[in-house]
C-alpha positions in Angstrom: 2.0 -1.1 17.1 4.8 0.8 18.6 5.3 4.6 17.2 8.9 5.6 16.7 9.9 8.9 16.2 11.2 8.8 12.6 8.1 6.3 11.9 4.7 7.3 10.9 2.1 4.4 10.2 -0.6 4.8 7.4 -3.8 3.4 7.5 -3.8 2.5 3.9 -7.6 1.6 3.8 -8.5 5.4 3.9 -6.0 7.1 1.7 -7.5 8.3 -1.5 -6.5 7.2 -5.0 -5.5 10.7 -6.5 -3.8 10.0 -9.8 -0.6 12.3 -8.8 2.9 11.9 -8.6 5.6 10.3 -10.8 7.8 7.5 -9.9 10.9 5.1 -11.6 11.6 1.9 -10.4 15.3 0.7 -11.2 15.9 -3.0 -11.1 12.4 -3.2 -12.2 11.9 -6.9 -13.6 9.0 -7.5 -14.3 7.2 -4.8 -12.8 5.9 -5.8 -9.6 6.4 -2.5 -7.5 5.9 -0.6 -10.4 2.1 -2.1 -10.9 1.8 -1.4 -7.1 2.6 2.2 -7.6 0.3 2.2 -10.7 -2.6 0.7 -8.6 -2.1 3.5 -5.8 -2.3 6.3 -8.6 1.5 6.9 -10.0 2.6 7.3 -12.9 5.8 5.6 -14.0 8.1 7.8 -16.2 11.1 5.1 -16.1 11.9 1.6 -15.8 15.3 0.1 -15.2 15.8 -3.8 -16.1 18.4 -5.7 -17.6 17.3 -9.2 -18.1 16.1 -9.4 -21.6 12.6 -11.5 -21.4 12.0 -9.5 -17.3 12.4 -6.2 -19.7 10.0 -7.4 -22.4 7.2 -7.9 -19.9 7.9 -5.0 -18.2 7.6 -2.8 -21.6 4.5 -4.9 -22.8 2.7 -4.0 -20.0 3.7 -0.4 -19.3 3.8 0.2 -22.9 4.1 3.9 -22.5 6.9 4.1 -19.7 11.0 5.0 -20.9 12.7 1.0 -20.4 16.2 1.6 -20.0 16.7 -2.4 -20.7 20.4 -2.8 -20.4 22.8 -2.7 -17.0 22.1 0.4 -14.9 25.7 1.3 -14.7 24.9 2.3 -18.6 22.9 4.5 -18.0 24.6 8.2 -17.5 23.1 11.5 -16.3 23.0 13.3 -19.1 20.9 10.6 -21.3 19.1 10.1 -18.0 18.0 13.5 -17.3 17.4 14.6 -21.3 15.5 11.9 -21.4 13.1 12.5 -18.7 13.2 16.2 -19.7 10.3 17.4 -16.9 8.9 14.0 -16.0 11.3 14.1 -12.7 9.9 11.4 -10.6 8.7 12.2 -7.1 9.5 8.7 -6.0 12.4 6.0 -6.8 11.8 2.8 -6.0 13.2 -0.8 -6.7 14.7 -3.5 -5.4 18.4 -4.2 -6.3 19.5 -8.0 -7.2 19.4 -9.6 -3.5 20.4 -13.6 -4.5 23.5 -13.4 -2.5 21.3 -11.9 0.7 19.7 -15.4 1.1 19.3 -16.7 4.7 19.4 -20.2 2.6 22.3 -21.8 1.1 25.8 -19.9 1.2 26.1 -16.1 1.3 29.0 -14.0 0.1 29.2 -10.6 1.5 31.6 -9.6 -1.8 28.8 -11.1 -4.4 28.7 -8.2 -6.8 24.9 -8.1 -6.6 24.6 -7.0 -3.2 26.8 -3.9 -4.3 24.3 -2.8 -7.0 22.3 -0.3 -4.1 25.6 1.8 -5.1 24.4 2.2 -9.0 20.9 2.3 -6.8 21.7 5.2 -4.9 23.8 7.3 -7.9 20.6 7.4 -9.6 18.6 8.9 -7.0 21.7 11.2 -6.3 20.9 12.8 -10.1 17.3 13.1 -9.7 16.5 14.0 -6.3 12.9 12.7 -6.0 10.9 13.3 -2.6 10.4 9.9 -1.4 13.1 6.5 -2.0 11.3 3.0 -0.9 13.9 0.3 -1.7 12.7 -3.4 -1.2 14.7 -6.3 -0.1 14.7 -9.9 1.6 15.1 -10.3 5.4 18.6 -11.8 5.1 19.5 -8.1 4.1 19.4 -7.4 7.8 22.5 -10.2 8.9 24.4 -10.5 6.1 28.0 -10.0 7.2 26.5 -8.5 10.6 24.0 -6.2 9.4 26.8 -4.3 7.2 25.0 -4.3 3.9 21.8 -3.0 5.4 23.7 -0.2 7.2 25.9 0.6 3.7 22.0 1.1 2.4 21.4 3.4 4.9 24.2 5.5 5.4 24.7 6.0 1.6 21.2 7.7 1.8 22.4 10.1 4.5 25.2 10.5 2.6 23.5 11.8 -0.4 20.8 14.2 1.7 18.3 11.4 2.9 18.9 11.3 6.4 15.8 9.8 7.4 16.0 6.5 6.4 14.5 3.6 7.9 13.7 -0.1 7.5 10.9 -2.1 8.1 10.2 -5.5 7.6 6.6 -6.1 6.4 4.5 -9.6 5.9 2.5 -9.6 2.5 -0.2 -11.6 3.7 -0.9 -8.7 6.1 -1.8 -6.9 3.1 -4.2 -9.3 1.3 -1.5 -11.7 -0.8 -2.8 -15.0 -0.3 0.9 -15.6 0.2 3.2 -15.5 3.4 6.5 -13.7 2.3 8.5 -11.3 4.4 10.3 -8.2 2.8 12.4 -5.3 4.3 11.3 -2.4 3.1 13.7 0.9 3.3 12.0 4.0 3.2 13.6 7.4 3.1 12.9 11.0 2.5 15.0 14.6 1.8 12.7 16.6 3.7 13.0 15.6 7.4 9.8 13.7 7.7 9.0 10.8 9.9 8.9 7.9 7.1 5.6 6.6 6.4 4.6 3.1 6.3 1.3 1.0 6.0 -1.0 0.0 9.1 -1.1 -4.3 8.5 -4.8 -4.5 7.2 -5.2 -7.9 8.5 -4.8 -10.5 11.1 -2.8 -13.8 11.0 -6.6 -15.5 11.1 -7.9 -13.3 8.5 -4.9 -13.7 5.8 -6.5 -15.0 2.0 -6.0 -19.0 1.6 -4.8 -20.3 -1.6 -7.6 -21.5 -2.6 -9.5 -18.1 -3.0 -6.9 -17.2 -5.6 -6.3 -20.1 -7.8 -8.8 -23.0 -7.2 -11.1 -21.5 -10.6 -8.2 -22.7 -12.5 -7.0 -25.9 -11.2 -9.9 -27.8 -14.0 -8.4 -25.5 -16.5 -6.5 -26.7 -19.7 -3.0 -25.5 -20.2 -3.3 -22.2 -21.5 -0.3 -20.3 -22.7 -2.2 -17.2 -23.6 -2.7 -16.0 -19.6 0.9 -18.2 -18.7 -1.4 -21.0 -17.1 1.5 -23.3 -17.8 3.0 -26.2 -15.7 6.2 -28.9 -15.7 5.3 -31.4 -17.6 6.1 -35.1 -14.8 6.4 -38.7 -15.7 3.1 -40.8 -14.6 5.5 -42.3 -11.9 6.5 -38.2 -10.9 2.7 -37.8 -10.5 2.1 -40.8 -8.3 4.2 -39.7 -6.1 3.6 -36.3 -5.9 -0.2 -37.5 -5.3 1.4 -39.2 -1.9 3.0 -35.8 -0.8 0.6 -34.6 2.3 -0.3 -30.5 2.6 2.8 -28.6 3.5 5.4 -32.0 3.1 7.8 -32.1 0.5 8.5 -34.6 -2.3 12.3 -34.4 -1.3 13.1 -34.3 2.2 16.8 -33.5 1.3 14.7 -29.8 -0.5 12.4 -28.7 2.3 12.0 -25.3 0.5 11.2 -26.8 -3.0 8.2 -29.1 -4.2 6.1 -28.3 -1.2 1.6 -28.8 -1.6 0.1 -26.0 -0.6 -2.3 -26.3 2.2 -6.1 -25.8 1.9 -7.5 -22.3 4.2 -4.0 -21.0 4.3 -1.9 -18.5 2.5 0.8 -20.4 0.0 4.2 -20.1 1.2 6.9 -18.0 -0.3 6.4 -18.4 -4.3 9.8 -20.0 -5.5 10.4 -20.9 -9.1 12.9 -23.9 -7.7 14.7 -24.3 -11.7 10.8 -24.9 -13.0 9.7 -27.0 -10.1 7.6 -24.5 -8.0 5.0 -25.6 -5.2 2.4 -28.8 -5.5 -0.8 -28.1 -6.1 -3.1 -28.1 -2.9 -5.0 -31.3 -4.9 -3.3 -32.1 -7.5 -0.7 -34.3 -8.7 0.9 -31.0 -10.5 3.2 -28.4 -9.8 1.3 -25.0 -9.8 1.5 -23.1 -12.9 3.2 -19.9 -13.8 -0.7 -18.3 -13.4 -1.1 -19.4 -10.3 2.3 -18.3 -9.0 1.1 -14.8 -10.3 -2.4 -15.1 -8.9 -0.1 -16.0 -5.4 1.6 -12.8 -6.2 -1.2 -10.8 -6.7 -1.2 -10.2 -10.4 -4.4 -9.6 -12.3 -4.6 -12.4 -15.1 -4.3 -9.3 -18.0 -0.5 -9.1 -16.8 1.6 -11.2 -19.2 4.8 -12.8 -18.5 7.2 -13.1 -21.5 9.5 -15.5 -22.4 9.4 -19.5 -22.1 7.8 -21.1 -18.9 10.9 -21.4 -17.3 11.8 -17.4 -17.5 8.3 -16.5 -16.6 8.5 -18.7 -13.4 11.3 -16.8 -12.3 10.2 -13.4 -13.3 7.0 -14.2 -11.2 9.3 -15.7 -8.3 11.9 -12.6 -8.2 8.6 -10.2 -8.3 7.7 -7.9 -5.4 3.7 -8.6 -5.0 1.7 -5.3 -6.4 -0.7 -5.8 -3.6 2.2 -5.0 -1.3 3.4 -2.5 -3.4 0.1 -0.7 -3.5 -0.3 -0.2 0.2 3.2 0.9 0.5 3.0 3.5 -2.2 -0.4 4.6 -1.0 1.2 5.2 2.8 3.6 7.6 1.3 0.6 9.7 -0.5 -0.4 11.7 2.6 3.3 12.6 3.2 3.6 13.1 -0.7 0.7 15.3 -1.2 1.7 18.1 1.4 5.2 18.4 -0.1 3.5 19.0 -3.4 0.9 21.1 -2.2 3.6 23.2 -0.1 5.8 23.6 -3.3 2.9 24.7 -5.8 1.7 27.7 -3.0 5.2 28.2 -0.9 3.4 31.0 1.3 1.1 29.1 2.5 
């Protein structure tokens, strides 16, 4: 892998889980990057979320971290930094609302959501943490040319992070038994190269499907862990049983209704309005458990809301495993501006 100058690359696998440093993540739904940064020793001090059910399994399962659950643009500096009081987060992360950044279907480079970094990037302006990691989808990088990606990056400049950079990184690299492609943007006050994780595994080595969900695919519905599914007509399942690994029921949808394939990673989890992938074997849709097993969720993490929410909360979810490896490559980095700021004459 190529070094670039503003570009360090982190072997993850040998970073140390020191339980230090604070981090909020704004446009948190339901906490994906957040449990990412939990799992690489943070401690989150604020959450920012304003879908109702997203917000209620974000506060269920960080029970002790300050939900802002209402629109960002809400939320002012002075509530924001009494608040906090001296919890001032070291890292801000999150991923702001990216629908209208599609490569599928029709993009509009005036959709309101893709002008949310703005409320993104005021927030960061107040607190000043050490390190910003903003995640997004590939289409980021050509929507309208490339502009909204550069707006991203030069509004950081603007506001003292001149080091930003993007990256796009492949979750499967990272142990998600699931192929799906994120930009991340990384950027720092203090002039450092930006750090990002070493891939941990080869396109032969990524996890199958089958190692994360096939324990449950005998397994009656059970709405207590969200191992829920669409309910089909008898003639829905026949056909569905005719659909071969990696076809589609509906030609017409090639991104929707897809099997999974046996010894491979599942492809991008979609929620597809309650219709997410086939099962690899059976005549089902997966369930809303094994959409968050695909996403890397331990089964203790509970989606609220109706099936039909919780599919999308898991879909619209940044996978923790990711998560973890990208908060743990900023650790090193992180460390040494602590370390340099508790004994300045060193």
């Amino acid at each position: 892998m190529k070094d670039e100058p503003n570009i360090r690359w982190v072997d993850t696998s040998a970073v140390p889980l020191v339980p230090e440093g604070k981090f909020a993540d704004l446009f948190c739904g339901a906490g994906g990057l957040s449990l990412g940064f939990v799992m690489a020793g943070y401690e989150p001090v604020l959450g920012v979320e304003c879908d109702p059910k997203a917000a209620e399994t974000y506060q269920r399962n960080f029970p002790e971290t300050w939900l802002h659950d209402g629109r960002i643009e809400d939320l002012g500096e002075g509530p924001l930094l009494t608040r906090l009081g001296g919890a001032q987060p070291d890292v801000i992360c999150g991923g702001p609302p990216c629908q209208g950044m599609y490569t599928s279907g029709r993009r509009n480079p005036d959709d309101p959501r893709n002008r949310l970094f703005v409320e993104f990037l005021r927030i960061v302006g107040v607190l000043r943490p050490h390190f910003v990691v903003l995640e997004g989808v590939p289409g980021m990088l050509s929507l309208d040319g490339g502009s909204v990606a550069r707006r991203i990056l030069e509004g950081l400049s603007g506001i003292g992070y001149p080091n930003a950079t993007l990256r796009t990184l492949e979750a499967a690299e990272f142990g998600v038994p699931q192929l799906r492609r994120r930009v991340i943007i990384i950027a720092n006050r203090h002039g450092l190269p930006c750090p990002y994780p070493r891939p941990l595994l080869g396109k032969g080595a990524f996890v199958p499907v089958e190692a994360a969900i096939d324990d449950l695919k005998h397994r009656r519905r059970d709405p207590s862990i969200n191992h829920e599914w669409t309910g089909h007509s008898r003639e829905t399942q026949d056909r569905i049983a005719r659909v071969a690994p990696g076809r589609t029921l509906y030609e017409d949808y090639p991104g929707s209704w897809r099997r999974l394939r046996l010894g491979l990673p599942s492809m991008t989890v979609k929620a597809n309005h309650g219709t997410p992938h086939i099962h690899y074997e059976l005549p089902r849709t997966i369930s809303v458990r094994e959409m968050a097993r695909l996403q890397s969720f331990p089964d203790d993490f509970i989606f609220s809301g109706d099936m039909g929410s919780a599919m999308c909360q898991v879909a619209n979810a940044v996978p923790p495993l990711l998560a973890k490896h990208v908060a743990l490559a900023l650790r090193p980095s992180l460390d040494a501006i602590m370390e340099a700021e508790e004994h300045p004459e060193r």
